[in-house]
N, C-alpha and C positions, 0 to 999 in steps of 0.2 A: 741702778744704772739703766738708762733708757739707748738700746741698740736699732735703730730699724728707723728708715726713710718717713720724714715728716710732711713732705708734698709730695704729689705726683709728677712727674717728670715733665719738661716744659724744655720747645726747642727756640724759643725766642732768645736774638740774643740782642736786637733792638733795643730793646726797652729798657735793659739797662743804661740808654743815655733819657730814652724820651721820660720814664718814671722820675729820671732824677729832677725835671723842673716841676717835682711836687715841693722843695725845698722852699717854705716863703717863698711861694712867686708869688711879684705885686699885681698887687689887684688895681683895677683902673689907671693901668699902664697907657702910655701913646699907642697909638700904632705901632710894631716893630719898624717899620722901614724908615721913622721920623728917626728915629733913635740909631739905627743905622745909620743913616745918613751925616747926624750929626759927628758920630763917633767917627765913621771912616778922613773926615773934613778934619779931624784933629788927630788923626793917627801919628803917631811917630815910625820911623822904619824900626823894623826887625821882623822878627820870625817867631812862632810858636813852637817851644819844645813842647812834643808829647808824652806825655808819662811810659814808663814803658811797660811789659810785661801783656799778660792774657787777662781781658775784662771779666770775662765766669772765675777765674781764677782771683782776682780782686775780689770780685760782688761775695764772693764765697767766703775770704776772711771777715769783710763785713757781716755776712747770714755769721759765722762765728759769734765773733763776738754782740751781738746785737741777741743770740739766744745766749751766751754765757751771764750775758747783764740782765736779762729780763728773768732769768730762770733764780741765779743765785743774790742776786739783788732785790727784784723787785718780787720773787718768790713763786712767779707765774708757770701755771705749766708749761712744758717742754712745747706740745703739740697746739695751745694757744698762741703761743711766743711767735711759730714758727708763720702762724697763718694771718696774726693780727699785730705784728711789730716791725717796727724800723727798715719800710720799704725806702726811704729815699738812697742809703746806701749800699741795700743790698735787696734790690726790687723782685717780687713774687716770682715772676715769671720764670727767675732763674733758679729759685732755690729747688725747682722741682731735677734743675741735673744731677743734687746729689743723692748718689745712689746710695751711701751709709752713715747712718747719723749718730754719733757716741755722746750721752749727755751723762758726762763722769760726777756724780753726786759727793761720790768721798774725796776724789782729786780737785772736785770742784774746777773741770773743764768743760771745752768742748771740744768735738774735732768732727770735721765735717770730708766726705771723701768724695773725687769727682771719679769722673769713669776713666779716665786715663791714670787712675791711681794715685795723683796728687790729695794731700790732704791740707786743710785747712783748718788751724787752733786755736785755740784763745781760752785764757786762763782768767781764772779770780785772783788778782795779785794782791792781796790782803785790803788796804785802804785804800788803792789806787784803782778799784775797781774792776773789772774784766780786758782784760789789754791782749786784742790778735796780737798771734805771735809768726815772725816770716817761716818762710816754708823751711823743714826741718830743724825749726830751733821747739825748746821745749820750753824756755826760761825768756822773759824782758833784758835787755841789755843793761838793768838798774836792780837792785835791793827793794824790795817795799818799806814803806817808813809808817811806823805807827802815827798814825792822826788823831787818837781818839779827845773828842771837844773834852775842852776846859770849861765844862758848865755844872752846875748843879744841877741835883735830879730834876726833871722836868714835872716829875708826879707831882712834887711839891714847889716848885717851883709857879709866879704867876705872869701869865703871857706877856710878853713876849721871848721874856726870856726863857720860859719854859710854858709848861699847857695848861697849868691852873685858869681856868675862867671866872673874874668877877660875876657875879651875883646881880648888880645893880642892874635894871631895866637899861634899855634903848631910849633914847629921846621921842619925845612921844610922837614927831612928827614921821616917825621911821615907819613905816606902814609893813608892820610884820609878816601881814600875811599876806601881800606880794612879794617880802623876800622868799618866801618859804614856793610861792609859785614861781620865783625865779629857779630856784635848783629844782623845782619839778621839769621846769623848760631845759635847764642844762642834759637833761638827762632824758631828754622826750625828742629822738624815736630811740629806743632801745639801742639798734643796729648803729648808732653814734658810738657806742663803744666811748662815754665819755668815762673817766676812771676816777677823777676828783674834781672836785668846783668848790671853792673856797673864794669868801666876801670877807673883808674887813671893812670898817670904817670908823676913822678919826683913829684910825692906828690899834681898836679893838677889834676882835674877830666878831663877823654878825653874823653870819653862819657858814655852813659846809655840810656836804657831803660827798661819800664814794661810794664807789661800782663795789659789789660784795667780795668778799674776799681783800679789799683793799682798806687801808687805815689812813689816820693822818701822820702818819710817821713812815708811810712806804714808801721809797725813793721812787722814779716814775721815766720813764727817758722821756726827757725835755728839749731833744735834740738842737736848736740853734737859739734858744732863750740862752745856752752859753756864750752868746755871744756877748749878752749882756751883762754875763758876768765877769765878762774878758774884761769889758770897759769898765766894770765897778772895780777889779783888782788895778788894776790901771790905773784908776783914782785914787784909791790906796795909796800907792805908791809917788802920783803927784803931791797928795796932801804931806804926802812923808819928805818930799824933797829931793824924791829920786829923780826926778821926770820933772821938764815942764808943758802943759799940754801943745804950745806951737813951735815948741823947737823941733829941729829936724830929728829923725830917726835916730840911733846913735847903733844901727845894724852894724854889726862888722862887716859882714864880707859888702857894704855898701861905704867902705872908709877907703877905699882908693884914691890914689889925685887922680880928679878928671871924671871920677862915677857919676853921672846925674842925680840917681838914685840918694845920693846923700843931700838931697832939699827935699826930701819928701817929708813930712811934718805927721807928727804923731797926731793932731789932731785931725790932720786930712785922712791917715790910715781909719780911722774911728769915724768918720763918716762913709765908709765903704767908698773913697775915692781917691785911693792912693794912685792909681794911673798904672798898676803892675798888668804885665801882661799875663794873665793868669785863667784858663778859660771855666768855665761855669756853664751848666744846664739852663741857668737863668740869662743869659748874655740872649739879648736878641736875634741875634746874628747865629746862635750855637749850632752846628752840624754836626750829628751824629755819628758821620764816616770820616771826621779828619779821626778821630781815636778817642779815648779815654778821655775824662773831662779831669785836670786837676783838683777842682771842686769837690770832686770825689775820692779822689785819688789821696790826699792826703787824709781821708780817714781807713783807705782800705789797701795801701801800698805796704803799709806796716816797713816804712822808713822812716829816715829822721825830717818829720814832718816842716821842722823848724828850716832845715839846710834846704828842703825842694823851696819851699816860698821865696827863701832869701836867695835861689840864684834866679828869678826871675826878672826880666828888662822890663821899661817901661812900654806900655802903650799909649798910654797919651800924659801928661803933664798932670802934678798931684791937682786936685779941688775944681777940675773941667768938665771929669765924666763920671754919673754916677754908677756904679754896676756891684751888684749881689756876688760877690768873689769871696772864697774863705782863705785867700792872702792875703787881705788883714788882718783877721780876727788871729790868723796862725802868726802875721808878724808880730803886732802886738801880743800874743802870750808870751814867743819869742825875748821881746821886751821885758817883759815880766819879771822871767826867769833870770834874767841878766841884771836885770835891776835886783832884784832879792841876791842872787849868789853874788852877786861881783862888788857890791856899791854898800847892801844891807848886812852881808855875809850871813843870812840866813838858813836852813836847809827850807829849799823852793817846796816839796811838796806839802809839808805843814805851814807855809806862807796864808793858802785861802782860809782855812779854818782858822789858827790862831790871829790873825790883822783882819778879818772879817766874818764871820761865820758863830766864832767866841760871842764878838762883839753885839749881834743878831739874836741869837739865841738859835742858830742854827745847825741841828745835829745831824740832819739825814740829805747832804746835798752832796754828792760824792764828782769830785772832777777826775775822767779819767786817761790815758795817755798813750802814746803812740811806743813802742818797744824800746825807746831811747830813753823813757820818761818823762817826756815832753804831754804838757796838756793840750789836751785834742778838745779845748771846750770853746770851739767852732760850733760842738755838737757832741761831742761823746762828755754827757753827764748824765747823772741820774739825781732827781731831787722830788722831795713831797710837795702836796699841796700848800701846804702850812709854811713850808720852809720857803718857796718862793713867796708866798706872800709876805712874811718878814724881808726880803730882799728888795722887793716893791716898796714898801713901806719905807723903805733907806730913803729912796728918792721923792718923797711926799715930804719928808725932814728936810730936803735938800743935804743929804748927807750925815745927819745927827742920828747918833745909835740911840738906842734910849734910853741907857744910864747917863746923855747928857754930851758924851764926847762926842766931836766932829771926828767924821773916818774920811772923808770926799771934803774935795774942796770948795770954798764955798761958791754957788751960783753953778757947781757941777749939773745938776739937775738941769738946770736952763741950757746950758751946755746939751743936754740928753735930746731935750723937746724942742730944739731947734731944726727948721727943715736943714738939707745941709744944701749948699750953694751948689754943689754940681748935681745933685738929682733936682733941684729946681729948676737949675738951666736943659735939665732934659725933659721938662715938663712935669715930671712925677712927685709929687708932693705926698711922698712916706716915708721919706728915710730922714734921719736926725741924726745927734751924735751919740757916743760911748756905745753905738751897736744898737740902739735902740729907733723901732718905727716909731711915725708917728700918725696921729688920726687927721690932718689936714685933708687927707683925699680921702677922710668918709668913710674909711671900712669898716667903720663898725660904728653902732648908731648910739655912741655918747661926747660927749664935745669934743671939737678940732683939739682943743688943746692936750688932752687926753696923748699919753704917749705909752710904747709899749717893746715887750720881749715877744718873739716870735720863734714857735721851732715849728720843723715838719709832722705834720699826722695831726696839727691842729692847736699843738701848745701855745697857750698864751699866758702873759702875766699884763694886765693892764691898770696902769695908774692915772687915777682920773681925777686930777686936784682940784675940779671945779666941784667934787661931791668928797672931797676927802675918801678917796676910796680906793681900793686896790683889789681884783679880780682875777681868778686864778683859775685857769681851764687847764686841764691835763687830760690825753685821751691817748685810747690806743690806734695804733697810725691804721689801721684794716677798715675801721669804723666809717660808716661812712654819714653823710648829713651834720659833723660835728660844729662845724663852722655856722649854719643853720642855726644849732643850738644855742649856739653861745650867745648870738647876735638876738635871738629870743628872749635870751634869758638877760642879756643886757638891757634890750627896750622895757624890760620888767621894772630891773633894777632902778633903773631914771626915773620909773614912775612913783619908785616905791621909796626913795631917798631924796630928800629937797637938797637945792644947791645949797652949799653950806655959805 
């Protein structure tokens, strides 16, 4: 058991909003005030509720659980964790208020104390991963459910569905050893804090490696790549018949006569342009002194994440305006959950693993959840390098696993690499569908059509089907120059794999 303060004391309490638009903010954005302009010109009336409660007190459940996931998950020191992990929801600056820090090894918690004597928890809930828990509860408002995959050993097993690697050469055209100078770049300056980089190509692994101490089977926080795995379960569920991707929502508390909110369209939610008035660090317009961002707040409220997004109004009309808000990715899990229990009759938390994950050969992707039981994979997951590369690879298939079965429907994928209609009408050419960016505006230097997963602190999963190829960066969020690297180690890549 580790007793004793992990930062030094820090009285900003600022930066808790300004840190949080490290969250995928786009690159080669308009100007703010074009984008203001446009949005306020299609405003609808109403008002913003603000989250409620003490921000240090929030940021604080966040420092919880963000060291309960990186310690007993990813295996990482306590005093690593606390200096080099998951600043967007729980930013440096603050973690130095607490003054006592408990990292319970046999209870497998944690609890964090501030100076007015509040403390802040978060547990290992078995498969469900590390889930804050509200202020004086000691237990999740749910059961944990065993998840453990339906696969064969992986020893023996061969990739994909498990880690066995073919023998047989690369195509001769593959120029090996600028792949092998690509992961020297992924990893060059040191201080990138990159932790895995993994390449496949034509749906075999071409190579990988990790930061010491780290394997290819170590889960990793992947912070808002779940978003992409929001839209792959999503698909699931289309391909199953639960869901059609342009019918409207089927939210409850949006079934009143007369709610607007009931024409908002599942696939306009999945283009981050459901129109909710919902505020974000990333919103052009964001002010730091109206209050708490909900953006944030549904990872660090430790409420039922599902009910705050769904009493939200609109702000401007679904597929008009594009904006980085995690009240879609929260409706659509939302969705999810109600399509699996009510339609499938499922039990929801074994939904990803077994209808996806089985299917992949994915054993260490762990989705984890707000005290209700609801998935918080806006951003609370942890997954390996390997393991997201199998998830990439879904969408190089357009959907086909690779024992042959379609999981996604078909032409999903195109669906994915689509810009979406209202971040093109705000001139920003990176957002698509099912959660996923896209390379039209250039951020990273392999073809426009190239499309991708994005978390904070620099995770990417990027599918490049002009090269049959799929790229996997995972880093620790303190690191700094990672983005640098990746973009290094990509211009490598291109040179070192012909178009297919």
């Amino acid at each position: 058991m580790i007793r004793r303060p992990l930062l030094a004391a820090s009285t900003s309490l600022f930066l808790l909003f300004a840190c949080g638009g490290n969250d995928d903010a786009t690159p080669n954005a308009d100007p703010a005030a074009a984008l203001i302009a446009r949005g306020d010109s299609l405003e609808l009336p109403g008002e913003f509720a603000i989250p409620p409660g003490d921000p240090l007190v929030h940021a604080t459940a966040g420092f919880a659980k963000i060291l309960c996931s990186n310690v007993f998950l990813s295996g990482l020191d306590p005093e690593f964790a606390a200096a080099n992990t998951g600043f967007f929801s729980s930013p440096a600056e603050l973690r130095g208020a607490v003054t006592d820090t408990v990292v319970d090894h046999e209870g497998r918690r944690v609890h964090l104390t501030l100076p007015d004597g509040t403390v802040r928890s978060a547990k290992l809930h078995g498969d469900q991963g590390c889930v804050a828990l509200p202020v004086g509860e000691s237990e999740p408002y749910y059961e944990a459910v065993d998840v453990t995959p339906n696969l064969p050993d992986p020893a023996t097993t061969p990739w994909p569905l498990g880690d066995v690697l073919p023998d047989e050469p690369f195509p001769a055209d593959v120029d090996m050893a600028r792949v092998a100078d690509a992961l020297a770049a992924a990893f060059d300056p040191p201080e990138a804090l990159t932790a895995a980089f993994v390449v496949t190509h034509r749906g075999r692994l071409l190579a990988e490696r990790y930061r010491e101490g780290i394997s290819h089977d170590t889960p990793l926080e992947s912070w808002s790549m779940g978003k992409s795995l929001t839209g792959t379960l999503m698909g699931v569920l289309i391909h199953k018949g639960v869901y059609e991707l342009w019918q409207p929502a089927p939210v409850p508390e949006w079934r009143t006569e007369g709610d607007a909110r009931a024409g908002i369209r599942i696939g306009d939610i999945m283009r981050m342009s459901s129109g909710l008035r919902f505020r974000a660090p990333q919103d052009p317009d964001f002010d730091p002194g109206l209050g708490y961002a909900d953006h944030i707040y549904v990872y660090t409220g430790t409420v039922n994440s599902f009910a705050w997004a769904a009493s939200k109004d609109r702000q401007w009309e679904p597929n008009t305006v594009g904006r980085y808000r995690n009240s879609d990715p929260v409706i659509t899990n939302y969705l999810v959950r109600l399509g699996v229990e009510e339609v499938l009759g499922e039990n929801y938390h074994e939904f990803p693993q077994r209808h996806l994950f089985d299917k992949l050969g994915i054993r260490n992707l762990i989705p984890e959840t707000d005290p209700y039981g609801n998935f918080l994979l806006q951003g609370y997951e942890f997954g390996s390098g390997r393991d997201w590369a199998r998830l990439g690879n879904l969408y190089l298939t357009d959907g086909v696993a690779p024992g042959g079965e379609r999981i996604l429907p078909e032409g999903y994928a195109t669906y994915a690499s689509t810009l979406a209609p209202a971040w093109e009408a705000d001139g920003r050419m990176v957002y698509g569908g099912a959660f996923f960016w896209v390379n039209q505006g250039g951020q990273f230097p392999v073809p426009s059509s190239a499309f991708y997963m994005a978390g904070a602190g620099g995770q990417n999963t990027i599918v490049i089907p002009s090269h049959e190829m799929v790229v996997v960066r995972l880093g620790h969020y303190g690191g700094s120059g990672g983005r640098d690297a990746l973009r290094s180690a990509l211009e490598i890549l291109m040179e070192a794999v012909p178009p297919a």
